[in-house]
C-alpha positions as CSV (number, residue, x, y, z in Angstrom):
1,X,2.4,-34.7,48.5
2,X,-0.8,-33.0,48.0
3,X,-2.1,-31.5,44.2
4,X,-2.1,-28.0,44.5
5,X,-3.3,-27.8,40.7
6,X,-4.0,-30.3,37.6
7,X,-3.4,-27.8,34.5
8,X,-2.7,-31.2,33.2
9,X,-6.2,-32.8,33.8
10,X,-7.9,-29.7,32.7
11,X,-6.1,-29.6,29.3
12,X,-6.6,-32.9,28.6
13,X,-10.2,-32.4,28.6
14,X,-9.7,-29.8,26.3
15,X,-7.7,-32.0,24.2
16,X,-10.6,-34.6,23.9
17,X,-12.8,-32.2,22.3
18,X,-10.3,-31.4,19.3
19,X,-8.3,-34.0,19.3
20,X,-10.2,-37.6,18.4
21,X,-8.7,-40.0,20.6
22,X,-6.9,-36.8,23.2
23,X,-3.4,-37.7,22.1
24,X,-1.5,-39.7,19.8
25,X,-0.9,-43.0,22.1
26,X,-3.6,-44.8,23.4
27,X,-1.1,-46.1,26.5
28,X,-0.5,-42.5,27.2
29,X,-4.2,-41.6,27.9
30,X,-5.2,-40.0,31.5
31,X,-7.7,-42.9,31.6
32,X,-5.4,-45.6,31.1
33,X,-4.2,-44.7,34.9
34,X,-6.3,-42.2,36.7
35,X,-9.4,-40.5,34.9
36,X,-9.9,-37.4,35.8
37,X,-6.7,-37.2,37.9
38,X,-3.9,-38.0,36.0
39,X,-1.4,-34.6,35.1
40,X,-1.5,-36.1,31.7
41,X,1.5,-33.5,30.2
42,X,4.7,-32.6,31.3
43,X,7.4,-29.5,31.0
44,X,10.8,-31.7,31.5
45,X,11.6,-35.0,31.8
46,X,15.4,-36.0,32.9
47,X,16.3,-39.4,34.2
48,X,13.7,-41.2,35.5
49,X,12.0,-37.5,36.7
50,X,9.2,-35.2,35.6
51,X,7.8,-32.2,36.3
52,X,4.0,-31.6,35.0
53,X,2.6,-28.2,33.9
54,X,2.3,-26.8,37.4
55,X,6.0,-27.6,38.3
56,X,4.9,-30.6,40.4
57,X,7.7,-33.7,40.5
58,X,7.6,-36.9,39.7
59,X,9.6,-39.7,39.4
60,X,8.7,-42.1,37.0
61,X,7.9,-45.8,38.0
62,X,5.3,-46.4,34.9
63,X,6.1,-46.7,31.4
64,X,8.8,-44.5,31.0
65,X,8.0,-43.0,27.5
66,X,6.7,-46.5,26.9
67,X,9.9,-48.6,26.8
68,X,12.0,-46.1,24.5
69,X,13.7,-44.4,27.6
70,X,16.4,-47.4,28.8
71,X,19.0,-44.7,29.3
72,X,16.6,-42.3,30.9
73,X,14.9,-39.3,29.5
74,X,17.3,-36.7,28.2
75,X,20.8,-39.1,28.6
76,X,23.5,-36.1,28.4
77,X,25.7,-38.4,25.6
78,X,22.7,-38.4,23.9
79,X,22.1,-34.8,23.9
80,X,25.1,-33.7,23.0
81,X,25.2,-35.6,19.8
82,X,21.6,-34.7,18.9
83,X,22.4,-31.0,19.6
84,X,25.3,-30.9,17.5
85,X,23.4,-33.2,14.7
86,X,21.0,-30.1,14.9
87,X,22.9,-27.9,14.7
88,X,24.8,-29.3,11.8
89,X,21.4,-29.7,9.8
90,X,19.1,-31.9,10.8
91,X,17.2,-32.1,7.2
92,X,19.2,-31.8,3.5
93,X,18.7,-32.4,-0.2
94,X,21.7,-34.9,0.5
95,X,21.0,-38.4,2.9
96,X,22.7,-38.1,6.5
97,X,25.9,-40.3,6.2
98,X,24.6,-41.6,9.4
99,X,22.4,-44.2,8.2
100,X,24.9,-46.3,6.4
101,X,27.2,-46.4,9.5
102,X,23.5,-47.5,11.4
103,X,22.9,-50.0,9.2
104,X,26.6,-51.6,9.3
105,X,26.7,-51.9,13.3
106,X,23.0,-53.4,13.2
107,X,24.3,-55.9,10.5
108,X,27.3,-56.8,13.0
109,X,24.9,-56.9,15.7
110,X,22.8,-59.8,13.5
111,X,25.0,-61.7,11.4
112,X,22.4,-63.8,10.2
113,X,21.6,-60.2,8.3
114,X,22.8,-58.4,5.1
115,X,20.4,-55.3,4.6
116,X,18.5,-53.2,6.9
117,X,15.7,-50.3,6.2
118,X,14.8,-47.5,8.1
119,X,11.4,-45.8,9.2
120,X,10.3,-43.6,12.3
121,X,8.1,-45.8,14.2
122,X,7.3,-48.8,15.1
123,X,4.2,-49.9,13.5
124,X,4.7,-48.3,9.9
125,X,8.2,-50.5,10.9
126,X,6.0,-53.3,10.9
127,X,4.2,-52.6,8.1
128,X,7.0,-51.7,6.0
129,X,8.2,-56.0,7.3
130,X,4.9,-57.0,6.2
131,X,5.2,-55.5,2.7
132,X,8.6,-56.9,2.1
133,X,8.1,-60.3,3.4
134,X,4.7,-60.4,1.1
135,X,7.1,-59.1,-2.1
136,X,9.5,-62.0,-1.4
137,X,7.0,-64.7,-1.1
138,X,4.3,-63.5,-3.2
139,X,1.6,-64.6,-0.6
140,X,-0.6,-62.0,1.0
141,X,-1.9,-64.1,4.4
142,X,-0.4,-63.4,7.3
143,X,-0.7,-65.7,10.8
144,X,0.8,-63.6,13.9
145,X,1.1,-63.6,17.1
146,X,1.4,-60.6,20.3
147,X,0.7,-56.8,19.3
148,X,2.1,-55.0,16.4
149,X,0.2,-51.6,15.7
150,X,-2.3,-49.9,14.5
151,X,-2.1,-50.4,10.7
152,X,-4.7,-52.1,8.6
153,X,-3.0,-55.5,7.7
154,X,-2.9,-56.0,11.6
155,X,-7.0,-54.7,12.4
156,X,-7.9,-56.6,9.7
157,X,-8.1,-60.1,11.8
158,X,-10.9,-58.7,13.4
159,X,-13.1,-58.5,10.4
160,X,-13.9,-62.0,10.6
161,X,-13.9,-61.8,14.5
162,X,-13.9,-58.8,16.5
163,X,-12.4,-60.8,19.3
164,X,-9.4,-61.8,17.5
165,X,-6.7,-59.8,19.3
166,X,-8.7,-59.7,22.5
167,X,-5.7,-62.2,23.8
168,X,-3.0,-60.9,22.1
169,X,-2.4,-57.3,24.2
170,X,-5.2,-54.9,23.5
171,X,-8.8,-55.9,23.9
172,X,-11.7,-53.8,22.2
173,X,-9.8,-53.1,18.9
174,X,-12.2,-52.5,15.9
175,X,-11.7,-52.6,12.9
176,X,-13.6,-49.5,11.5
177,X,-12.1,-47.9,8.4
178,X,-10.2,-51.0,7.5
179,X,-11.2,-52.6,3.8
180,X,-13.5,-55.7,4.6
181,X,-11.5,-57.0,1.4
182,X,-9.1,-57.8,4.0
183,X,-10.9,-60.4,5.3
184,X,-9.0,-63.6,6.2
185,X,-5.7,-61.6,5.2
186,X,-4.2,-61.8,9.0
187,X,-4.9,-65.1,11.5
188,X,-3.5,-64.9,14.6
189,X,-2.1,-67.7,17.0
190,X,-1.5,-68.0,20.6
191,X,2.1,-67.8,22.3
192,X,3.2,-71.4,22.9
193,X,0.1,-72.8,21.0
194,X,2.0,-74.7,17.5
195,X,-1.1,-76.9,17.3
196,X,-2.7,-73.6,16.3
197,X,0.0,-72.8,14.0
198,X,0.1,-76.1,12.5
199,X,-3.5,-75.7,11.9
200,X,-3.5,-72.3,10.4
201,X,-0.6,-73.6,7.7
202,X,-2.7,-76.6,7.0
203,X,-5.8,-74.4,6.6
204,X,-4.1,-71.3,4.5
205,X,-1.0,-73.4,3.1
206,X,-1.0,-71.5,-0.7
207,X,-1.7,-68.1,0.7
208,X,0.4,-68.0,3.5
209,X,3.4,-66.2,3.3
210,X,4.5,-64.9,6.4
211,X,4.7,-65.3,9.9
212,X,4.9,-62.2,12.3
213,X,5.8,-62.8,16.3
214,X,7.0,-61.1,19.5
215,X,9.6,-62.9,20.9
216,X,8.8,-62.5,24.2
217,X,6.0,-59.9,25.8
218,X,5.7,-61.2,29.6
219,X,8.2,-63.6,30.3
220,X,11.3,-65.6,28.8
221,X,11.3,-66.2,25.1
222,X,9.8,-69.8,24.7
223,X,12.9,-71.0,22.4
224,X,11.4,-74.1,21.6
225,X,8.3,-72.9,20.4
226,X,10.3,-70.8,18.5
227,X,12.0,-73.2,17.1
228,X,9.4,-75.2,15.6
229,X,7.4,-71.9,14.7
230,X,10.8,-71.1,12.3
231,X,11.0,-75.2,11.0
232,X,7.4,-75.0,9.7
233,X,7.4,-71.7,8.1
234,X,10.8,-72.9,6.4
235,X,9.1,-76.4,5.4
236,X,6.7,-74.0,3.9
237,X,8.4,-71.2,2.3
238,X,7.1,-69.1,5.2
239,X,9.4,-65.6,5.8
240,X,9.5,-65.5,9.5
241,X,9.5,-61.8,10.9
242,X,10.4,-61.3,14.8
243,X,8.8,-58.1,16.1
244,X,11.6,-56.9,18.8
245,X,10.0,-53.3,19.1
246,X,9.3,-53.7,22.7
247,X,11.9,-56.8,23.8
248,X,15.1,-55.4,21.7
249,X,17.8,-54.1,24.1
250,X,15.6,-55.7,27.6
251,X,17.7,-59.3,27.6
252,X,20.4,-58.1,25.8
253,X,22.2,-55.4,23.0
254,X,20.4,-55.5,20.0
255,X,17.4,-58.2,19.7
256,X,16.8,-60.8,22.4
257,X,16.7,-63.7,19.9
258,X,20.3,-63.5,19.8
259,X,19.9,-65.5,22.7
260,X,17.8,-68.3,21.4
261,X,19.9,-69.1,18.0
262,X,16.7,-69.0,16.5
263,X,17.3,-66.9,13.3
264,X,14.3,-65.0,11.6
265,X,14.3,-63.6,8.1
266,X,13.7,-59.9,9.2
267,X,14.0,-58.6,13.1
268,X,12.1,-55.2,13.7
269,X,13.6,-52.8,15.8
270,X,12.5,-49.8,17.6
271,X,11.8,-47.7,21.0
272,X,14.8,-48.3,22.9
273,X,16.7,-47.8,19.6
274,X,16.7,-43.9,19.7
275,X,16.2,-43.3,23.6
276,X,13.1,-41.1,23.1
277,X,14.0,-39.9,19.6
278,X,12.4,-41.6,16.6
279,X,13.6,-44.1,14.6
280,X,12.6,-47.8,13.5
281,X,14.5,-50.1,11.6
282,X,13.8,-53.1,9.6
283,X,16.9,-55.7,9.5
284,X,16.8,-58.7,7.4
285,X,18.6,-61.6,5.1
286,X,20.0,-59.7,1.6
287,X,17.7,-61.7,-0.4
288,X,14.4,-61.0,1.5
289,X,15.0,-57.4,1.7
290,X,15.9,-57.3,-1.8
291,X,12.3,-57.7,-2.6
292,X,11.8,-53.7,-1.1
293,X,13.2,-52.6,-4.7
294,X,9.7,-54.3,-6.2
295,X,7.6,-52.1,-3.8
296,X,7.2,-48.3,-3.7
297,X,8.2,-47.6,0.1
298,X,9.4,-44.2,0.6
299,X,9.1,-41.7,3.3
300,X,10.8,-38.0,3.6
301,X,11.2,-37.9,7.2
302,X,12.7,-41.3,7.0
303,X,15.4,-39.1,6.1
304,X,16.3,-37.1,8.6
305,X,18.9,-37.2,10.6
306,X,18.0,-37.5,14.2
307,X,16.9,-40.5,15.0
308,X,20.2,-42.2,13.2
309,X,23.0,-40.0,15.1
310,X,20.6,-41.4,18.4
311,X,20.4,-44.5,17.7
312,X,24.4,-44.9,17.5
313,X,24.7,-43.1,20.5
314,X,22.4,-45.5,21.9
315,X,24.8,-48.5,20.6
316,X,27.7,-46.7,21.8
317,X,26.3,-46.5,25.2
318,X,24.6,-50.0,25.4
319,X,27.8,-52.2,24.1
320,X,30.4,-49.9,26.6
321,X,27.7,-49.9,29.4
322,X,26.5,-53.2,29.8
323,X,23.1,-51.6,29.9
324,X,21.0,-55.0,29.9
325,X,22.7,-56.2,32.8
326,X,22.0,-53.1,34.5
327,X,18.3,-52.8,33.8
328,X,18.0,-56.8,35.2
329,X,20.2,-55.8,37.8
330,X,18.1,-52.9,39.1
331,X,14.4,-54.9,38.1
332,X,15.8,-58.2,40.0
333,X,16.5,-56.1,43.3
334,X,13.1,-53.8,43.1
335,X,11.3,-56.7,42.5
336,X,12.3,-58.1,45.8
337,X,11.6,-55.5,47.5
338,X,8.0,-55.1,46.1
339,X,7.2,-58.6,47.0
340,X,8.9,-58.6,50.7
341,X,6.6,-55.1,51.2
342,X,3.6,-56.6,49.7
343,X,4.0,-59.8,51.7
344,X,4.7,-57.3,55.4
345,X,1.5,-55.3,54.1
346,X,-0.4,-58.8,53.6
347,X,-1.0,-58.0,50.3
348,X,-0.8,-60.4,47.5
349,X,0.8,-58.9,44.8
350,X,1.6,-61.3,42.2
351,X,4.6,-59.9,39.6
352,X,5.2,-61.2,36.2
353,X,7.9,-60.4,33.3
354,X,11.1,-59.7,32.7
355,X,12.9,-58.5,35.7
356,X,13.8,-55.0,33.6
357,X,10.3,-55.0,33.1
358,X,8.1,-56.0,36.8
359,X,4.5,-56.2,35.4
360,X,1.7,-56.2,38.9
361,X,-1.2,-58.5,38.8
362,X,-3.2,-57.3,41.3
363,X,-5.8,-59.4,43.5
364,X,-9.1,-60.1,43.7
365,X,-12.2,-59.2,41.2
366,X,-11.5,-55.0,42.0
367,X,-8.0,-55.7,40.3
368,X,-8.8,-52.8,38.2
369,X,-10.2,-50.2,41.0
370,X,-7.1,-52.0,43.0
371,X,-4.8,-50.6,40.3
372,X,-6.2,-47.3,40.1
373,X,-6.0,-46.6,43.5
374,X,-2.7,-47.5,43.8
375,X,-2.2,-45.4,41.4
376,X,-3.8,-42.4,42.7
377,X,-2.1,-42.6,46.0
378,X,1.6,-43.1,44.6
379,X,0.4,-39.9,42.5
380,X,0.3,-38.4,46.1
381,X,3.6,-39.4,47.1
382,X,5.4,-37.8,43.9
383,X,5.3,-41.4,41.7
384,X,3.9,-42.0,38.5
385,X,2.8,-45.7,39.3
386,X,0.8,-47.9,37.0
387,X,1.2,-52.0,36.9
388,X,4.3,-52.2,35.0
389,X,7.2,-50.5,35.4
390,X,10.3,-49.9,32.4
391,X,13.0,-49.5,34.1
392,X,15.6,-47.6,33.1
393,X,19.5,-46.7,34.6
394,X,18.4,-43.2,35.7
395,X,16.2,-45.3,38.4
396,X,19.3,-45.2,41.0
397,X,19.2,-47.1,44.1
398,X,18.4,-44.0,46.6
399,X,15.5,-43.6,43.8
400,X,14.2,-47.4,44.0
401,X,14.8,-46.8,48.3
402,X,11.8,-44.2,48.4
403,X,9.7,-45.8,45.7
404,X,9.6,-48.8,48.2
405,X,8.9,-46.0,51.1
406,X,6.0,-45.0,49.4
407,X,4.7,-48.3,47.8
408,X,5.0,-50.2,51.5
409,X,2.6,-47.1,52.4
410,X,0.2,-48.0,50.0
411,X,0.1,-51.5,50.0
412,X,-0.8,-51.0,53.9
413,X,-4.0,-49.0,53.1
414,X,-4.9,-51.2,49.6
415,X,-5.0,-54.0,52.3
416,X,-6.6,-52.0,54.9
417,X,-9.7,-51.2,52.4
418,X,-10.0,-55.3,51.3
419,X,-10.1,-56.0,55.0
420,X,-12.7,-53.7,56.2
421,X,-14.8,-54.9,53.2
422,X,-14.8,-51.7,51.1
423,X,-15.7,-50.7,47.9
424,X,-12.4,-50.1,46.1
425,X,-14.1,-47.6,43.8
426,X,-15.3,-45.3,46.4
427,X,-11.9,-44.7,47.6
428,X,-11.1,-43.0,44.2
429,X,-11.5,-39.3,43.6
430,X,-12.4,-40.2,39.8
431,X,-13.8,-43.4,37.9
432,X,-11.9,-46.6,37.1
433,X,-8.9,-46.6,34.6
434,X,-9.6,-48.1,31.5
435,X,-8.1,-51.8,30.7
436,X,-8.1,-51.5,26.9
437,X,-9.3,-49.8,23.8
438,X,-12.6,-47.5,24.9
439,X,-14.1,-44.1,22.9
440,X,-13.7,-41.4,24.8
441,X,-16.5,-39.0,25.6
């Protein structure tokens, strides 16, 4: 398929001129996977398809709405009971009934649990843990570890050192606009690494009170470091908060440290939650969460009634569905076959995470111009292709089958260009993607 037009790209130069930033999600920019190239906005999304502003089609092997879209982009169930929440009111001087049933069936979900708030998104979900967690133990330090949003408790690490969360997803964050009173408020750790921990708890022992994690970001949750993560915050009167915004509802129905009998004090919920409508929630033991009554959080829009009547769809669908096994299912199979065609091609692919969740590592020091020109030529074969790929149950097998087509195709000229010697770069009709955080011009 050849680009007739790219109303997309055009707009989204536009939109860098009046919007700071271009858009509201940094993993969404056109530079994170083809500058200059990328359609950047679409018309309709259903399943795993898109069709961008000049009608072109897509189907979607890339983020997938970033993780929220497990069902696939406008699920019919989901719909429906959206549609007639709509229609029914969608906003009142009265709270939805909704969000009581919500929070019982996320309390059976986590027994371990006996109160759950609710917000929009995920990292005012996060924030909103944060602010609890600090009202229970009446300590303001934090130590985490993996990604958790935008907000100044989490920026603040980089105060002290503005390579803090290099390692920890996003490199290049700053810190501007964030109180330098929040110095030494947030430490983080390294994944696997409780000789850091230990260290941090030894070093911040009567500020520290609580601990902030991802369960798992590229791989199997590492139960035993878990475990001992959740024994030395206890030892210390550490409240232990698992961050399952991205891994809730990939391993299994609900959180995926069900799995590990490894028991936080509050789990974080989100994306997946509402399929691609928004809504966050914050589950925890009754006497933690109790601690939200000594804190002002309050929110209108935490009100209203959308995200709640999705998000029990969602649990309606996932529990009845089996959708965990089918999203492994589908990721074990592709994965497969991307190997077996990177391996024909000669090509040497390396993939890593979750099989729901296939994340590339491509070769050689032009990873990056690799990526990008895999991207660009998927783009030309109807695919929106990055290095990772959220799968979702709209991705059918007859839909996998052609993504392979057009993926064996490009692995065969990827290889062709490191064999003759080429620069990767001048094989792409733009620059480079971008790898992290970068101002935009």
């Amino acid at each position: 398929m050849t680009l007739k037009n790219n109303s997309g790209a055009k707009l989204w130069q536009q939109a860098k001129k009046i919007i700071p930033g271009g858009n509201q999600l940094l993993s969404k920019r056109a530079e994170m996977f083809l500058p200059e190239q990328w359609p950047a906005y679409y018309k309709k999304s259903k399943g795993c398809e898109v069709w961008d502003l000049d009608n072109n089609h897509y189907y979607d092997f890339s983020i997938m709405g970033i993780g929220t879209s497990s069902l696939g982009y406008a699920n019919d169930e989901i719909n429906d009971a959206v549609i007639s929440a709509i229609q029914d009111g969608s906003m009142s001087s009265l709270n939805c009934f909704e969000e009581v049933e919500l929070a019982r069936q996320l309390i059976d979900l986590h027994p371990w649990s006996g109160a759950v708030r609710f917000t929009r998104t995920g990292g005012e979900s996060c924030t909103l843990a944060i602010r609890i967690a600090r009202a229970f133990s009446k300590k303001e330090t934090v130590a985490f570890c993996g990604y958790h949003g935008w907000h100044d408790w989490y920026l603040a690490t980089n105060i002290s050192d503005s390579e803090n969360l290099d390692e920890q997803l996003l490199p290049g964050l700053k810190p501007a606009g964030v109180p330098k009173q929040l110095h030494n408020t947030a430490i983080p750790f390294k994944e696997g690494d409780i000789e850091g921990f230990k260290a941090i708890v030894e070093k911040h022992r009567d500020r520290l009170g609580v601990v902030m994690m991802e369960v798992f970001r590229h791989g199997q949750p590492n139960v035993e470091f878990l475990k001992e993560v959740k024994a030395i915050a206890r030892e210390n009167n550490i409240v232990v908060v698992f961050d399952e915004i991205s891994s809730g509802f990939r391993l299994n129905t609900g959180a995926s440290h069900l799995l590990t009998e490894v028991e936080p004090d509050i789990c974080v919920l989100g994306k997946a939650l509402g399929n691609g409508h928004p809504i966050g929630a914050i589950i925890g033991r009754s006497e933690v969460m109790d601690a939200a009554q000594q804190s002002f959080i309050s929110s209108s829009y935490w009100t209203e009634r959308v995200g709640f009547v999705a998000a029990l769809k969602t649990l309606e669908i996932f529990k009845r569905d089996n959708v965990p096994l089918k999203l492994n299912e589908i990721g074990k199979k592709l994965k497969k076959q991307i190997l077996d065609a990177s391996a024909k091609a000669g090509f040497d692919l390396k993939i890593i995470g979750i099989d729901s969740v296939p994340i590339f590592i491509f070769p050689t020091d032009q990873a990056l111009a690799l990526k990008t020109l895999f991207t660009q030529e998927m783009l030309k074969r109807g695919f929106l292709a990055s290095n990772v790929i959220y799968l979702s149950i709209a991705h059918s097998e007859e839909i996998c089958e052609k993504y392979i087509s057009a993926i064996s195709e490009v692995f065969n000229l990827l290889q062709g260009a490191l064999d003759s010697n080429q620069d990767i770069a001048s094989l792409i009709d733009g620059p480079v993607c971008h790898s992290g955080f970068q101002r935009l011009n």
